[in-house]
MARGU-999324 format. One record per residue (C-alpha): residue in three letters; x, y, z. Coordinates in steps of 0.5 Angstrom, whole numbers, plus 500, padded with zeros to 3 digits. Layout:
N
   pafi    px    py    pz
    ALA     X     Y     Z
...
END
This chain:
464
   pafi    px    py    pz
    UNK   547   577   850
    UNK   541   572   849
    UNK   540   565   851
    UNK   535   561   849
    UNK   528   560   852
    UNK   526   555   857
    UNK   521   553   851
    UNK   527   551   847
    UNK   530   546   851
    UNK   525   540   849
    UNK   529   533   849
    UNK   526   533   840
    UNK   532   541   840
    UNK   539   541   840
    UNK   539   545   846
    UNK   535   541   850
    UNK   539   534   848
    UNK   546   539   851
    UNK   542   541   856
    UNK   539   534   859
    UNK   546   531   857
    UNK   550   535   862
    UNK   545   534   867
    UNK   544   527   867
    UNK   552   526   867
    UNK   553   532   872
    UNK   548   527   876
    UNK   552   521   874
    UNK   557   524   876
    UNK   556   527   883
    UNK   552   521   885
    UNK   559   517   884
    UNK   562   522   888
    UNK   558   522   894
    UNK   558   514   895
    UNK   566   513   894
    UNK   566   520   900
    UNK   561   517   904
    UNK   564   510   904
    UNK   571   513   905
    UNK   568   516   911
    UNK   565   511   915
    UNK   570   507   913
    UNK   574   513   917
    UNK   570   514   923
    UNK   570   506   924
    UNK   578   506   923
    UNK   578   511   928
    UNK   572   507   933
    UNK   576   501   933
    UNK   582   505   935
    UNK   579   507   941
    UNK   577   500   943
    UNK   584   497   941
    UNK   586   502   946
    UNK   582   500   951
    UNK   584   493   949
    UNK   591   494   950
    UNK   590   497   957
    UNK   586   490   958
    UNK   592   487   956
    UNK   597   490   961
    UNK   593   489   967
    UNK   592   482   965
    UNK   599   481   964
    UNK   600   484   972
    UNK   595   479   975
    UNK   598   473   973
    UNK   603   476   975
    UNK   601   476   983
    UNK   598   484   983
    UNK   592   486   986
    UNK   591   490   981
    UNK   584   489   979
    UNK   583   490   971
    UNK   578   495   968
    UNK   580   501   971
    UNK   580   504   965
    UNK   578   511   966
    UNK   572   510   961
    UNK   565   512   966
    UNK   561   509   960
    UNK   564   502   963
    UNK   561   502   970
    UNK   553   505   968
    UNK   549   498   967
    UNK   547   497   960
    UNK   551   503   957
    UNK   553   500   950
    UNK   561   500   953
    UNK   563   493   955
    UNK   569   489   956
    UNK   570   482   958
    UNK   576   478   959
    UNK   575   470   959
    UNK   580   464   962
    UNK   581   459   956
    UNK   582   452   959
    UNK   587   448   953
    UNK   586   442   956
    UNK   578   442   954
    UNK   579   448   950
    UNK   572   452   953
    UNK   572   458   955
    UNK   570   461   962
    UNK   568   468   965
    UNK   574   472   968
    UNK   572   479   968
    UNK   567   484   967
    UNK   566   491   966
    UNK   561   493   970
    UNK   556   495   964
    UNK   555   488   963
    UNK   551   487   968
    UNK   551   480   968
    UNK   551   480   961
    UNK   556   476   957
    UNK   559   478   950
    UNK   559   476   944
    UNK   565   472   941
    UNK   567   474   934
    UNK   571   467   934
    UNK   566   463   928
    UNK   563   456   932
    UNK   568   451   931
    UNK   573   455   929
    UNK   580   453   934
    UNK   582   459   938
    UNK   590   461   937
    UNK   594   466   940
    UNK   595   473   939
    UNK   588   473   934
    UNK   586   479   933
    UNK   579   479   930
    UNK   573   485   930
    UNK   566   485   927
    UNK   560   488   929
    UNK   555   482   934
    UNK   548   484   938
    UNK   549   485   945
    UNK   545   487   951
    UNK   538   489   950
    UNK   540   487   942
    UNK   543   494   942
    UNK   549   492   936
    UNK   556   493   938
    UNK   562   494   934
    UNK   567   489   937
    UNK   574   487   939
    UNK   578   481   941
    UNK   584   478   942
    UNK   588   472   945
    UNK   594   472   949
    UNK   597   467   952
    UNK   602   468   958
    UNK   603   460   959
    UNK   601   455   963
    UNK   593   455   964
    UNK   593   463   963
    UNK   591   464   956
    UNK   585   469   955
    UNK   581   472   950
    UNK   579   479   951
    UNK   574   483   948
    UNK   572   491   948
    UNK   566   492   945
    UNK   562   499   944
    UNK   556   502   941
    UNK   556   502   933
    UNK   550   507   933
    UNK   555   513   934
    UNK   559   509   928
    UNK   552   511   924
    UNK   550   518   927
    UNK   557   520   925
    UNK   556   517   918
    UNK   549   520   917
    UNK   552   527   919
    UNK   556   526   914
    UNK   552   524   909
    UNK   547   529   911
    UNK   552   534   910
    UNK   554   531   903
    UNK   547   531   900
    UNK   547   538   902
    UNK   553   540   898
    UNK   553   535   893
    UNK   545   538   891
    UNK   548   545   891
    UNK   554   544   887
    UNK   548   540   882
    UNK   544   546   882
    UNK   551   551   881
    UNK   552   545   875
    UNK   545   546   872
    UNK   545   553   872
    UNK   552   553   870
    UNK   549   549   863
    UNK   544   552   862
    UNK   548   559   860
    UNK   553   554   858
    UNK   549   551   852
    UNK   546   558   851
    UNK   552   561   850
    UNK   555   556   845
    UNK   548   555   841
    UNK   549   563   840
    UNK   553   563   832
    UNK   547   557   830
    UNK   542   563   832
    UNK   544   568   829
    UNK   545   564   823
    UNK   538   563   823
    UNK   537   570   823
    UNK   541   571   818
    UNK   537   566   813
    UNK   531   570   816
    UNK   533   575   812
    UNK   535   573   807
    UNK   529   570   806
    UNK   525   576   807
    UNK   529   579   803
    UNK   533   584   808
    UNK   539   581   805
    UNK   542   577   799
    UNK   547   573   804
    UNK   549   571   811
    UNK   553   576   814
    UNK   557   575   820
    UNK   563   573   824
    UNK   561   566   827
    UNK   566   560   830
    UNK   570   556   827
    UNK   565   550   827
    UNK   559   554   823
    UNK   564   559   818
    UNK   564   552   814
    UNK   556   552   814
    UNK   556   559   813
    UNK   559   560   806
    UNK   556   553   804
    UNK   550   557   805
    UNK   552   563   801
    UNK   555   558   796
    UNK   549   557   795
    UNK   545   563   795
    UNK   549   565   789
    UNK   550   558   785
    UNK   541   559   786
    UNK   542   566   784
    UNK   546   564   778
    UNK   541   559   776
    UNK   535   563   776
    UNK   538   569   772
    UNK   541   564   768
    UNK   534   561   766
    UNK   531   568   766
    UNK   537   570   761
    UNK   536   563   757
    UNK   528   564   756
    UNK   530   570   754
    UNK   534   569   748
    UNK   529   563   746
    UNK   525   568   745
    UNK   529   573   740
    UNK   531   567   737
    UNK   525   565   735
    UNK   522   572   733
    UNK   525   572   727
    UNK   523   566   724
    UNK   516   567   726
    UNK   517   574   723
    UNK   519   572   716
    UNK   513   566   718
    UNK   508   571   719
    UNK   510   576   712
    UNK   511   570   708
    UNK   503   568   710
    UNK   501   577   710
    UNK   504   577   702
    UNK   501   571   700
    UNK   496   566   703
    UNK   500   560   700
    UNK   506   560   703
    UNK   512   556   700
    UNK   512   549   704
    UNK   520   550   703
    UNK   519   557   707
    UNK   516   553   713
    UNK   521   549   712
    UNK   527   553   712
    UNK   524   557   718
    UNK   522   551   723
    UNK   528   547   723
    UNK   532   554   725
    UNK   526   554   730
    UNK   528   546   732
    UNK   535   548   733
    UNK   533   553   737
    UNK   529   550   742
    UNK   533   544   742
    UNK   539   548   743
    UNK   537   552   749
    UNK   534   545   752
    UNK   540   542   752
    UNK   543   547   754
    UNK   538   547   760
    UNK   540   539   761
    UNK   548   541   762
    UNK   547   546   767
    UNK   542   541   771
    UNK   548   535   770
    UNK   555   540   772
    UNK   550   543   778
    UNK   551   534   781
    UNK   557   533   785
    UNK   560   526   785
    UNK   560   525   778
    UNK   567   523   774
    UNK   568   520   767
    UNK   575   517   765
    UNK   577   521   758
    UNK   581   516   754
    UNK   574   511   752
    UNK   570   517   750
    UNK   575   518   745
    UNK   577   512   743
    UNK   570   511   741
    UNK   569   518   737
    UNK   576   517   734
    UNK   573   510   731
    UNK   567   514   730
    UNK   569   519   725
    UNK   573   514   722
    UNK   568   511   719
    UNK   565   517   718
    UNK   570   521   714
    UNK   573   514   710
    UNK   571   517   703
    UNK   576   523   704
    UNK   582   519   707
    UNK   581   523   714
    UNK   587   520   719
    UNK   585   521   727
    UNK   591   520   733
    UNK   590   521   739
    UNK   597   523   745
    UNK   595   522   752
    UNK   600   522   757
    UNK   597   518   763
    UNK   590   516   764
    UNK   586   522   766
    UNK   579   522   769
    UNK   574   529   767
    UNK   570   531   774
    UNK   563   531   770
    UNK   558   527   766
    UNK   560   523   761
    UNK   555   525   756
    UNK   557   532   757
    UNK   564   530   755
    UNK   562   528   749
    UNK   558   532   747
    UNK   563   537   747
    UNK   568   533   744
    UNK   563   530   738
    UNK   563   538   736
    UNK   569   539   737
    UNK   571   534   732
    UNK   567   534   727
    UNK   568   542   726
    UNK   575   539   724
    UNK   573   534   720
    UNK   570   539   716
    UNK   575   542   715
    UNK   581   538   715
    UNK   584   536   709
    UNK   588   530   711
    UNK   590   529   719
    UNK   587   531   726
    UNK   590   530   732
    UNK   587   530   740
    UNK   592   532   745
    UNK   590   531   752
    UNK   594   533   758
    UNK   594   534   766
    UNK   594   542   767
    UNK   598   545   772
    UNK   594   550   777
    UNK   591   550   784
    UNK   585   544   784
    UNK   586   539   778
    UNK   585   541   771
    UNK   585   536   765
    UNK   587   540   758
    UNK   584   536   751
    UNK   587   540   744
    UNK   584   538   738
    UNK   588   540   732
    UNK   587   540   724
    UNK   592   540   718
    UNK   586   545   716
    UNK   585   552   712
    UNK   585   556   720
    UNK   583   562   722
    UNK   584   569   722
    UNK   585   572   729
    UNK   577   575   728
    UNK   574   569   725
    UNK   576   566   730
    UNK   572   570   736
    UNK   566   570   730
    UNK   566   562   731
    UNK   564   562   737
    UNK   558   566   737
    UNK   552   561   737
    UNK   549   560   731
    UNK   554   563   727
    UNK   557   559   721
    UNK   563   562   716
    UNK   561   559   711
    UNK   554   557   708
    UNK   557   552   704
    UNK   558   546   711
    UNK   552   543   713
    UNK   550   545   721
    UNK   546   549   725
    UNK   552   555   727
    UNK   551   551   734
    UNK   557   546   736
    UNK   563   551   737
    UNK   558   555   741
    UNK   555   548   746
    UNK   562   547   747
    UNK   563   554   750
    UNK   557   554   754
    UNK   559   547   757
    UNK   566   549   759
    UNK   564   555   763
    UNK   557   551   766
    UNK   563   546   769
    UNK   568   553   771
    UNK   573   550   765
    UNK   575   555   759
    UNK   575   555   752
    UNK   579   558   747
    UNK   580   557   738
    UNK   588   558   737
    UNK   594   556   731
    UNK   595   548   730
    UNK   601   547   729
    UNK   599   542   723
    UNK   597   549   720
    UNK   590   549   721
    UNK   584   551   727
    UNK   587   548   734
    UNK   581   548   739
    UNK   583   547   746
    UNK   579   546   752
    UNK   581   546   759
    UNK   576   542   764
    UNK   576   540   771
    UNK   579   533   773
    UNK   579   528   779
END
């Protein structure tokens, strides 16, 4: 299995676009992941801090309640040793509220305190109400930050209090940075699992575009004529476009090399005769030169035009509506033939539109009638119709009333320059343009029986 090289994956590449995409998600991703579990879990080791301490807040509570009781009980005793050593960072505090003038006086203290007081969390100002409980984080002793609770109780009389416990938030950090510490290594790992995760994953996937370009190598080195292979749904598209191509190139250039040819064996006999006239006789008949340069022209216009064609039905997207070119030619030949008394009709059933150039399709058209127009005695009819088939077809019939063809005549005709009979003007070319445009358009044509009696001339083009 090959991948691609590391040399590849440059921003400028596919590869190195998939590649630093992936990454830079995966970061994205891994970096969200890691700040929403790093807060849910000093939110978690705070919730538990503060469990301890309401803990230890609700024996406070009870004791109290037992000393205004009359108990001896001394409150305190809370069975923390962190309690008793000066300064530890573990303190508790009960304070007597006076409701008359609304201050506040020491009660108790754990010994920890050591002649410290603790913060309140009660904002300045702000009246004290029974039962509040309230928690929050306050500098102590020696400027050590502790997380604190509070509440107010209130037992009658003069006996409300508000007792607060109070422990040290940095255990709430070095928790916190564990996990942190912990998360990083995990979340860094997992990244790069992810990185070399994408880096086979983008090699892997970018496989059938690489021995697609292979395959093009070899065609063009000449190893092959086309793409050869099995690839994925997503490159079998671009495969067989590519070897379309290959063939519709290949096409054009036997068919420039057959075209070249025939020019020059059609132009050899008319320099032949030109050369023989010039060998017998230095003055050579100027209706001679005549003769043999117009059948020189009509050749090489007739292979110009044919060159043109191929060029036109070789452009995609190019479509001409049927009915006006028709209407035009039949307006057209009308006033051509006016002497003879010629009627043109045309049968169209719905407006159909030929997938290919204009000029094209009247340049097809225009031969087809004028061929019946020479030898239609009174009518010639253009039947256009919808073919059934697989992709769209458009059938266009041209029908006279004249004397027809025998089933040979009919394959003669089509041959190029082929005239039956000498006495029509023309260059023998027309029947056989129209055949070479039907085929470069993949379309077919064929001369069969009119019903009129006479010649019918039918061609079947692609439509849209």
């Amino acid at each position: 299995m090959r991948f691609l090289p590391i040399a590849r994956l440059t921003p400028n590449s596919l590869a190195g676009r998939l590649f630093l995409t992936a990454i830079l998600l995966s970061v994205l991703v891994l970096v969200t992941a890691g700040t929403i579990l790093s807060t849910i879990n000093r939110r978690s080791v705070e919730a538990a801090f503060d469990e301890r301490l309401k803990l230890y807040l609700k024996v406070l509570v009870a004791d109290v309640a037992a000393l205004t009781d009359g108990s001896n009980l001394e409150p305190g005793n809370l069975g923390e040793p962190q309690f008793q050593i000066p300064l530890s960072g573990w303190y508790w505090q009960i304070l007597r509220v006076d409701t008359e003038s609304g201050g506040t006086g020491v009660l108790r203290t754990s010994r920890s305190l050591f002649s410290n007081k603790l913060p309140s969390l009660v904002e300045q100002g702000r009246a004290l109400s029974a039962g509040d409980f309230r928690d929050g984080y306050r500098k102590g002793p020696e400027g050590k930050r502790l997380r604190i609770v509070e509440q107010e109780i209130d037992l009658g009389g003069q006996n409300r209090f508000v007792i607060s416990v109070g422990g040290n938030s940095e255990s709430i950090a070095d928790e916190a940075a564990r996990f942190d510490l912990t998360l990083i290594i995990v979340l860094g790992l997992l990244a790069a699992a992810l990185a070399i995760s994408a880096f086979f994953q983008v090699g892997y996937g970018l496989q059938p575009l690489q021995r697609l370009s292979r395959a093009l190598t070899d065609v063009r080195a000449g190893k092959s004529d086309h793409v050869e292979g099995v690839f994925p749904v997503e490159v079998a598209p671009l495969a067989a476009e590519l070897n379309q191509m290959l063939d519709a190139n290949r096409e054009i250039v036997e068919r420039a090399r057959a075209q070249v040819g025939n020019l020059a064996h059609a132009l050899k006999t008319p320099l032949s005769v030109l050369i023989n006239e010039a060998s017998e006789d230095m003055a050579v008949p100027a209706a001679k030169v005549r003769e043999q340069s117009a059948i020189m022209r009509d050749q090489v216009q007739y292979y110009l035009d044919r060159a043109r064609a191929a060029a036109r039905a070789a452009t995609i997207g190019h479509s001409t509506e049927v009915e006006p070119v028709i209407a035009s030619f039949i307006r057209a030949f009308e006033k051509i033939y006016h002497a003879r008394n010629l009627w043109f009709s045309a049968e169209i059933d719905t407006p159909l539109r030929f997938r290919g150039e204009k000029q094209d399709l009247e340049e097809m058209i225009g031969n087809l009638l004028d061929n019946a127009g020479k030898w239609a005695r009174e009518r010639i009819i253009i039947r256009v119709e919808a073919v059934p088939s697989a992709s769209p077809m458009i059938g266009i019939a041209v029908d006279d009333d004249g004397p027809g063809l025998s089933a040979e005549a009919r394959m003669e005709a089509t041959k190029r320059g082929r005239r039956l009979d000498e006495t029509k003007p023309g260059s023998g070319l027309g029947l056989s343009i129209v055949v070479e445009l039907a085929q470069l358009y993949g379309g077919t044509f064929v001369l069969d029986e009119a019903p009129l009696g006479g010649l019918r001339a039918r061609l079947v083009l692609p439509a849209v």
